[in-house]
PAMITOR-319602 format. One record per residue (C-alpha): x, y, z; residue in three letters. Coordinates in steps of 0.1 Angstrom, whole numbers, padded with zeros to 4 digits, always signed. Each point is the difference from the previous one (the first is absolute). Layout:
REM PAMITOR-319602
XYZALA;...
***
This chain:
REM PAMITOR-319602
+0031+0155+0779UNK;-0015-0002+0032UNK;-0030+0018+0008UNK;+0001+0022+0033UNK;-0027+0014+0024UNK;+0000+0033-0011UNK;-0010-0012-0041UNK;-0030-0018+0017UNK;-0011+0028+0023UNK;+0003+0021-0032UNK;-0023-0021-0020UNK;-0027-0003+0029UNK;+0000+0036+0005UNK;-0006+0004-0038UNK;-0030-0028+0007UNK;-0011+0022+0030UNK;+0001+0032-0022UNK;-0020-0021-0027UNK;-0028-0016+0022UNK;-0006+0038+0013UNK;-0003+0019-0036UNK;-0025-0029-0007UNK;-0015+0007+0034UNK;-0005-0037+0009UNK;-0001-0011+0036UNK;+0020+0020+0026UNK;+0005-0030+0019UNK;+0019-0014-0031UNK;+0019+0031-0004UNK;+0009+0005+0038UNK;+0010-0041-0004UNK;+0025+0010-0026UNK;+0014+0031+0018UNK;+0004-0019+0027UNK;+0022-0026-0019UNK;+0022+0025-0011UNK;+0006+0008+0038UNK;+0012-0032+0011UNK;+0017-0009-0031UNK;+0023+0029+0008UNK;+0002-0008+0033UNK;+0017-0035+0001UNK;+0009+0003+0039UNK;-0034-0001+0007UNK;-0011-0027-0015UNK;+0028-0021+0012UNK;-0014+0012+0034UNK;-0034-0017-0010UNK;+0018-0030-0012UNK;+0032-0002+0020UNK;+0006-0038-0017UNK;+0009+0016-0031UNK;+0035+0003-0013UNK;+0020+0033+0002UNK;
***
């Protein structure tokens, strides 16, 4: 079974959520948020790296 972007996004959002109720670093916690971001945006990350396959 394959995993998709949106399991992964789910599971560093959790992190995020995590990291914040043990109130460790925000920069740690805004690093995982912002994961979550481009994981769910695929298009722009094949902006960053347009080598990578479709």
């Amino acid at each position: 079974m394959p995993v998709l972007n949106s399991d992964i996004a789910r599971i560093f959002d959790e992190i995020a959520d995590l990291l914040e109720i043990e109130d460790a670093n925000p920069f740690r916690v805004r690093a995982y948020c912002n994961a979550v971001r481009l994981i769910l945006r695929p298009k722009r990350i094949k902006a960053i790296h347009p080598g990578s396959p479709p």
